[in-house]
C-alpha distance (Angstrom), angle and dihedral (degrees) to the residues before:
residue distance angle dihedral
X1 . . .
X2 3.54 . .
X3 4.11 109.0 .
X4 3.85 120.4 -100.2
X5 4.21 141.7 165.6
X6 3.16 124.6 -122.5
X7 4.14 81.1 -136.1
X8 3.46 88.5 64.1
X9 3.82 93.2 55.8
X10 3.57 86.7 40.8
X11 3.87 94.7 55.8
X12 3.35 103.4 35.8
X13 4.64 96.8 42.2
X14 3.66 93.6 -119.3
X15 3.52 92.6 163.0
X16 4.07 129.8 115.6
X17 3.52 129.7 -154.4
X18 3.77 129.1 -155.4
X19 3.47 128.7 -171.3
X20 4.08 124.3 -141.1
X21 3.66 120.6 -173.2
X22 3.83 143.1 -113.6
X23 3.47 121.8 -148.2
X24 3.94 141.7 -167.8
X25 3.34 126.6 -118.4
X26 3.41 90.3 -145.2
X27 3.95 106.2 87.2
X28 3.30 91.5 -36.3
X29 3.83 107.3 -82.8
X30 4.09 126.9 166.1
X31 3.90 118.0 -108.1
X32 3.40 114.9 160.7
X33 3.91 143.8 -2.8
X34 4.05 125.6 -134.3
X35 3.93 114.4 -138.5
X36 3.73 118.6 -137.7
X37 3.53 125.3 -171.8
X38 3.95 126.9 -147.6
X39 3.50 123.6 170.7
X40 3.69 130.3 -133.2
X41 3.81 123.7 -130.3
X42 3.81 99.3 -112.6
X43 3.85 87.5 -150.5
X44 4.23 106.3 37.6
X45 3.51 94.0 15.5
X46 3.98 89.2 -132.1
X47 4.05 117.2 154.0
X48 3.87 116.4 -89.1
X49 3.58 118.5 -156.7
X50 3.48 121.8 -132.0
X51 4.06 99.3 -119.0
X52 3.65 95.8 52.4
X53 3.93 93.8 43.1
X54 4.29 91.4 55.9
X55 3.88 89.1 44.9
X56 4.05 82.0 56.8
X57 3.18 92.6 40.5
X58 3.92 98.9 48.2
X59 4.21 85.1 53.4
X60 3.58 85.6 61.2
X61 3.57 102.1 44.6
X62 4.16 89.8 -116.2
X63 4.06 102.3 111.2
X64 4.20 87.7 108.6
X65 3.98 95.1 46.0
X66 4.26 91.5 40.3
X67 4.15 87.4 47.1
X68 3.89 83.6 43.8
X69 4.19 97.7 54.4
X70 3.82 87.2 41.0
X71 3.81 95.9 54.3
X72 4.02 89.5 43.1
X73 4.05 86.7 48.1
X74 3.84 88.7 45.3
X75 4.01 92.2 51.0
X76 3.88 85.9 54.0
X77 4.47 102.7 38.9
X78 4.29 73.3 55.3
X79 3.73 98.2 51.6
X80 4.07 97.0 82.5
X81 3.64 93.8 39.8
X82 4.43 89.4 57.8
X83 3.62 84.1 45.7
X84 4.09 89.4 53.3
X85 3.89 91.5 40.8
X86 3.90 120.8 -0.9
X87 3.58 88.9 -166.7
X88 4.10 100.0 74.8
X89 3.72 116.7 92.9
X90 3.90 122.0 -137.3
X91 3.74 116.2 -133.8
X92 3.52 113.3 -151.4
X93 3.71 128.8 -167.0
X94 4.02 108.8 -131.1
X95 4.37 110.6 -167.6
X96 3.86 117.7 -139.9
X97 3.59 93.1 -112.3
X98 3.89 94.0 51.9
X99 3.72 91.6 59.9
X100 3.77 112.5 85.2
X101 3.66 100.0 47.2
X102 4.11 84.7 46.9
X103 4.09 78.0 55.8
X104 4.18 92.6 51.4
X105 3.56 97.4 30.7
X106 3.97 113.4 49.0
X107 3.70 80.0 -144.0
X108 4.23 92.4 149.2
X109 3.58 88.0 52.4
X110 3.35 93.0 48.3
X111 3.62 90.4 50.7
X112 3.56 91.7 58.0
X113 3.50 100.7 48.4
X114 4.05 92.5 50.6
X115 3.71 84.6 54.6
X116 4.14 97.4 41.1
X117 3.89 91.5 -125.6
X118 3.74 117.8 141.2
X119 3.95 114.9 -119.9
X120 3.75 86.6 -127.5
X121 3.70 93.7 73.3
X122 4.12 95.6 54.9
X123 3.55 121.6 89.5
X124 4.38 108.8 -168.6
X125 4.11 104.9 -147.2
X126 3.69 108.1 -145.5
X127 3.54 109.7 -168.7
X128 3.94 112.1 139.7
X129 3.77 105.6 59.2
X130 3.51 135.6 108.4
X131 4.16 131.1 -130.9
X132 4.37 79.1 -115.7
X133 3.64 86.3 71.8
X134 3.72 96.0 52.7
X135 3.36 97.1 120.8
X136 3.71 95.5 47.2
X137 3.81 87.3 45.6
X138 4.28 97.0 56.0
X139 4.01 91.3 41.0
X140 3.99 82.6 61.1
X141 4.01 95.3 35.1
X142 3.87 85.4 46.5
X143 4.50 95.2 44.4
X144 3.61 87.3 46.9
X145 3.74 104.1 44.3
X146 3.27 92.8 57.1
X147 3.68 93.4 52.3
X148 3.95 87.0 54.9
X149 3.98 106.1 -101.8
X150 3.34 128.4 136.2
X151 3.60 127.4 -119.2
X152 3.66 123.5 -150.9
X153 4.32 124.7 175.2
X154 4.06 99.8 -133.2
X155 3.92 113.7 -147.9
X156 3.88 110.5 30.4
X157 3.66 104.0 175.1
X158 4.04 95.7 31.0
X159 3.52 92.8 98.1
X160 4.27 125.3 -5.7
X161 3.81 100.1 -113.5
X162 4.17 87.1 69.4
X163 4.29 79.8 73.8
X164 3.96 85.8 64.7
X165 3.40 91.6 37.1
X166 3.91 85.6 62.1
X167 4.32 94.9 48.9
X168 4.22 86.0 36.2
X169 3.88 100.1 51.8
X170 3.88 105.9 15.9
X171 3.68 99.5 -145.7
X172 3.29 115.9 -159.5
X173 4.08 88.3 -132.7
X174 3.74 137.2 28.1
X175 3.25 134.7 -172.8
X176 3.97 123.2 -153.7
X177 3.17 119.2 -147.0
X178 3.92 102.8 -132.0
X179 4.38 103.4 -167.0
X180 3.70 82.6 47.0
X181 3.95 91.0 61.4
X182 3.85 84.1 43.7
X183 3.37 97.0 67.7
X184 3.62 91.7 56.3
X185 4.22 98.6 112.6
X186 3.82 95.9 -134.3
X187 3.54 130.0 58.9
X188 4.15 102.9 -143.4
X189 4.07 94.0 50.3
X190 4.32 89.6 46.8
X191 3.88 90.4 57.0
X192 4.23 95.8 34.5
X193 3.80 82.5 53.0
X194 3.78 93.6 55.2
X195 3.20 100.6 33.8
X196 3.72 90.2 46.1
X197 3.91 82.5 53.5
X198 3.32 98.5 49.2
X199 3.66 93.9 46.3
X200 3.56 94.1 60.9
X201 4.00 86.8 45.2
X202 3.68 89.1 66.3
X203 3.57 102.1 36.2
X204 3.80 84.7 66.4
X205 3.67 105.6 38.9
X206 3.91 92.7 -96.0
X207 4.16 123.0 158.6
X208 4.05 111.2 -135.9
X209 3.14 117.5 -142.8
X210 3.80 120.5 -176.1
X211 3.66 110.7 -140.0
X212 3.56 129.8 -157.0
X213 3.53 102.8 12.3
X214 4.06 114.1 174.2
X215 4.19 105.7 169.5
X216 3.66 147.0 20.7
X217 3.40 93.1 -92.7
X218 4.01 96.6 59.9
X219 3.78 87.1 43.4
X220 3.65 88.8 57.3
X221 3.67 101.6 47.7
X222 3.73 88.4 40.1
X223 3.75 97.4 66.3
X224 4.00 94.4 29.9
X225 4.02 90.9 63.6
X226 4.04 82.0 44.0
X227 3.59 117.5 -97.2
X228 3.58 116.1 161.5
X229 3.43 98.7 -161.4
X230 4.39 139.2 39.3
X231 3.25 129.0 -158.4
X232 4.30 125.7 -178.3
X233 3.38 159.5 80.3
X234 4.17 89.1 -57.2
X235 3.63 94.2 59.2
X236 3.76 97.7 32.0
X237 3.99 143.6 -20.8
X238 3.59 120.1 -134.8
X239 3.81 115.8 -83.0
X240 3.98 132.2 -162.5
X241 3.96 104.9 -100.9
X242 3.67 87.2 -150.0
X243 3.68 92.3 161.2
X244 3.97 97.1 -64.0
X245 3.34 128.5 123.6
X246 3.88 125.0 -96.4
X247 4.36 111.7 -114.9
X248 3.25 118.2 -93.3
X249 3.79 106.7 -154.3
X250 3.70 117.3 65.7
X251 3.80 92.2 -151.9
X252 3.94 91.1 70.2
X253 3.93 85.1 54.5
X254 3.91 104.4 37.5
X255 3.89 118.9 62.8
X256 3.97 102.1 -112.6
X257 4.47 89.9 -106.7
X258 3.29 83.4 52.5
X259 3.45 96.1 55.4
X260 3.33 98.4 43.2
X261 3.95 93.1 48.3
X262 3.80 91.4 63.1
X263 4.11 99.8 31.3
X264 3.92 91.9 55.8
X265 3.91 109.6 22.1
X266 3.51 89.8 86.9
X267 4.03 109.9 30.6
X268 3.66 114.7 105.7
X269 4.05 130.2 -140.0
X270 3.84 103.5 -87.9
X271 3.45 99.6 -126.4
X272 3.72 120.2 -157.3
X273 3.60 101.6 -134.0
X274 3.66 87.4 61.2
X275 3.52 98.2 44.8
X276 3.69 91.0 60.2
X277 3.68 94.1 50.6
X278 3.89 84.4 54.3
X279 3.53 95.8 54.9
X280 4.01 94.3 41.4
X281 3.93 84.8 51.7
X282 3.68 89.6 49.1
X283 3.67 92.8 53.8
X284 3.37 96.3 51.1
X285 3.96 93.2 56.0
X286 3.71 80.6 54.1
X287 3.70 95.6 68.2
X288 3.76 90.5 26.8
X289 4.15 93.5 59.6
X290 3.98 86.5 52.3
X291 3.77 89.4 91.4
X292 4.01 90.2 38.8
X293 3.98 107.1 107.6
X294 3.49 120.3 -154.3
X295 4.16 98.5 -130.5
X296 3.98 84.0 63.7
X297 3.79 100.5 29.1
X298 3.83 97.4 141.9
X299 3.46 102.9 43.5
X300 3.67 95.0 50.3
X301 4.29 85.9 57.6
X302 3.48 88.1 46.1
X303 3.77 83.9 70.1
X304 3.40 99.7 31.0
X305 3.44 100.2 61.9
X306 4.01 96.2 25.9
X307 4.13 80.8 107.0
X308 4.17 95.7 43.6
X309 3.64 102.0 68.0
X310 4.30 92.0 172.4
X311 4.00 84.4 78.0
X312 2.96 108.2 99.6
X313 4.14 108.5 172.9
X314 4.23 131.2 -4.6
X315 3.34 138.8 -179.6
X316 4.19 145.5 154.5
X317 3.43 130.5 -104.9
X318 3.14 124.9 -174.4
X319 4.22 132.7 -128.7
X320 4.21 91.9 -90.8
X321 3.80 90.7 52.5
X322 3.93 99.8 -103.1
X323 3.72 115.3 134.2
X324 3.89 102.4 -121.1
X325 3.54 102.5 -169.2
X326 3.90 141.6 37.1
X327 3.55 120.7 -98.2
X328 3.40 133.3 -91.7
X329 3.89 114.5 -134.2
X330 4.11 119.9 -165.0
X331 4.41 86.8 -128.3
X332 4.25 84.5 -140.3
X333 3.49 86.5 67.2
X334 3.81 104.1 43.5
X335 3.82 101.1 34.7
X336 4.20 100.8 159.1
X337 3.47 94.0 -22.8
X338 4.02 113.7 123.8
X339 3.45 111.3 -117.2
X340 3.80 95.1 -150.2
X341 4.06 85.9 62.3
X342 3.43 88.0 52.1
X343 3.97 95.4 50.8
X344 3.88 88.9 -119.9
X345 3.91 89.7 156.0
X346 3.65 134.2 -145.6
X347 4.30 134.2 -136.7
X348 3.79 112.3 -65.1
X349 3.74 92.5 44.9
X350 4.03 109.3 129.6
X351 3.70 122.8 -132.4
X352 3.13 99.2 -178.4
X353 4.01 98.4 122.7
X354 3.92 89.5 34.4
X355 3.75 115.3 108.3
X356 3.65 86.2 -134.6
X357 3.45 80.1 69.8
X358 3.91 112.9 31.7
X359 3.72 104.7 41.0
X360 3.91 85.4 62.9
X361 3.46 106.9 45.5
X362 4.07 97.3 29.2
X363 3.97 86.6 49.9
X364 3.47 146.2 43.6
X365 3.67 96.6 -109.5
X366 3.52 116.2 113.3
X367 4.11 95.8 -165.9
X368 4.26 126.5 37.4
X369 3.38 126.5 -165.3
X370 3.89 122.3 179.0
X371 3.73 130.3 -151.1
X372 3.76 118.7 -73.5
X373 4.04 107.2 -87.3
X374 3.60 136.2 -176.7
X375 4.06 107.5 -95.5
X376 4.00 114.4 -140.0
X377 3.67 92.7 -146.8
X378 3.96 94.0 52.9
X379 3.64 106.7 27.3
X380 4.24 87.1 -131.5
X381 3.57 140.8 90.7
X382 3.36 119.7 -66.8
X383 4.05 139.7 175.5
X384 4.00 125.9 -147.2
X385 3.85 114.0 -140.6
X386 4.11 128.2 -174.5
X387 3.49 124.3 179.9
X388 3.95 131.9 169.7
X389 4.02 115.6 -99.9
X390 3.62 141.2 159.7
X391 3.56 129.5 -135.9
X392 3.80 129.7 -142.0
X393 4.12 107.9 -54.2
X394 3.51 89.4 31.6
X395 3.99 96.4 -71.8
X396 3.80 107.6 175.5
X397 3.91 123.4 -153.4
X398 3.60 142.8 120.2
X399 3.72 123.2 -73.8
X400 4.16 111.8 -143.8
X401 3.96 125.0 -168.6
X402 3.35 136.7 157.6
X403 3.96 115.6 -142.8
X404 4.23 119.6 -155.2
X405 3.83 91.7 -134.2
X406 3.39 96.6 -149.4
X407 4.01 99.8 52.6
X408 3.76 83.2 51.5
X409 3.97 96.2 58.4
X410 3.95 89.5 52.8
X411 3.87 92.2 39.8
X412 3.99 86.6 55.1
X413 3.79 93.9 40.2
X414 3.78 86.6 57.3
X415 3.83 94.9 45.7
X416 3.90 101.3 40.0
């Protein structure tokens, strides 16, 4: 290969980012993109892999300015996708060496504010670090927490300290490395290990995501031993952000088995008996929320559903589609967890394409229930309801919840 400097590339921004997704679990929906840098060849124009450019750039003392330009160029290949959908998160990868001038400098916020992206929707992967740099590690965790990024510990499963790690830092994502635990010779200590890892995940309020997936078979395991989220090659390769928009629809991304594994592996025969019990609950919130008033909307389901412990989230919206108040989250459910990870979703948010939504007011039903899901903040199945109400002084809007299907079935086996 022809010679080059990594001051060259530096100077002159030959560096490329593409974007790779991560998606839900739960039917399939987009919530963030990873950013992955590859530099150009400033003289043949050939593709440089990452590894080989931060060995070359380590010999010439240029890791922390390289990791700087491909943060700054990562902030900007994001930019059109926010605008698209200001709901995905961007994971970014962050090198060891990068980190204490990012702790002196405010240089990520300042990235974000030069590119008019909230901190709330970047996620910093720390990956490469060892428990020596501790210290180092929770001044950074602590500067940048506070600022409103997420922090995530890359590579659980690549080597065993990234288990402390997890109890140590308390992320608020991880991502597990999945071929890593397939290298593991025997079959009984590669699934105690993740389970063990994911275990500890949820016990503190932790998002999963399974890295690195590359069949059906990893896809399965992953969201069996509870992963919420996949990420890889199976679901999708990485793609030039280049100022386009990321897909919408899953199924274009997915092979169709695929699909199917992790649509249907989990849903559970709708059985009629429940269904009714559903809809008789649902009334009876109807005449219940006719006292609720809207100035004190949370509070008042705070107490109304103190005794129903099967919802798990509610919230208004109103007759255009807007959500109009904040949501209401069963505290069991969410524990530590962040409920802007876990798309929990404050007022202003529109509805307007949501079922919840449309199959009321473009129908003649007065009451929709979907198919029972998989929930991201429980891990278990799940069914969305909306229903028409009004509030004290004949307020109308749209009453939301989301009802953990199998807390319901014991809750009406004790009450019937």
């Amino acid at each position: 290969m022809t010679p080059y400097t990594i001051s060259k590339i530096i100077r002159e921004e030959k560096i490329e980012i593409d974007l790779q997704l991560i998606v839900a679990r739960n039917q399939g929906f987009i919530t963030g993109v990873e950013a992955l840098a590859r530099g150009i060849h400033p003289e043949t124009g050939e593709n440089l892999t990452p590894g080989k450019m931060f060995r070359r750039a380590r010999e010439e003392q240029l890791s922390v300015d390289l990791d700087l330009l491909c943060v700054e160029k990562a902030f900007r290949a994001f930019k059109p996708t926010y605008e698209f959908n200001n709901e995905t998160l961007l994971f970014i990868n962050l090198n060891h060496d990068c980190i204490p001038y990012c702790n002196s400098s405010g240089f990520l916020s300042a990235c974000a504010a030069m590119c008019h992206l909230p901190t709330e929707n970047i996620v910093v992967d720390l990956g490469d670090f060892s428990l020596s740099d501790y210290d180092m590690i929770l001044k950074f965790i602590s500067i940048h927490r506070q600022k409103g990024f997420y922090i995530c510990i890359d590579d659980v499963g690549k080597d065993y300290s990234n288990i402390d790690k997890i109890i140590l830092i308390n992320p608020d994502m991880i991502k597990i490395n999945q071929p890593m635990l397939e290298k593991l010779h025997y079959d009984n200590y590669r699934n105690n290990l993740y389970k063990y890892a994911v275990s500890i995940a949820h016990d503190m309020g932790v998002v999963v995501i399974a890295s690195d997936i590359e069949n059906k078979a990893m896809l399965e395991n992953a969201f069996n031993n509870g992963a919420q989220y996949a990420q890889g090659y199976y679901i999708s390769r990485p793609h030039e952000a280049n100022g386009g928009r990321i897909p919408t629809d899953i199924k274009a991304l997915i092979p169709q088995d695929g699909l199917d594994l992790f649509l249907t592996s989990k849903k559970v025969e709708t059985n009629r008996h429940i269904m009714t019990k559903i809809i008789q609950f649902i009334r009876s919130m109807v005449e219940r929320s006719k006292e609720w008033q809207l100035e004190n909307i949370v509070c008042q389901m705070i107490e109304t559903y103190k005794d129903y412990s099967f919802v798990e989230s509610s919230w208004l919206v109103d007759m255009e589609g807007i959500q109009m108040s904040e949501a209401y989250v069963n505290p069991q459910v969410l524990g530590m967890r962040s409920s802007t990870i876990f798309h929990v979703y404050k007022s202003g948010r529109s509805y307007q394409e949501k079922d919840v939504y449309r199959q009321l007011v473009d129908t003649v039903l007065d009451t929709w229930i979907t198919k029972p899901y998989v929930s991201l903040l429980s891990n278990q199945n799940i069914v969305g309801t909306s229903t028409f109400i009004k509030l004290e002084g004949e307020v109308e809007c749209i009453l939301c919840m989301n009802i953990n299907y199998s807390k319901f079935q014991q809750y009406t086996s004790i009450t019937t």
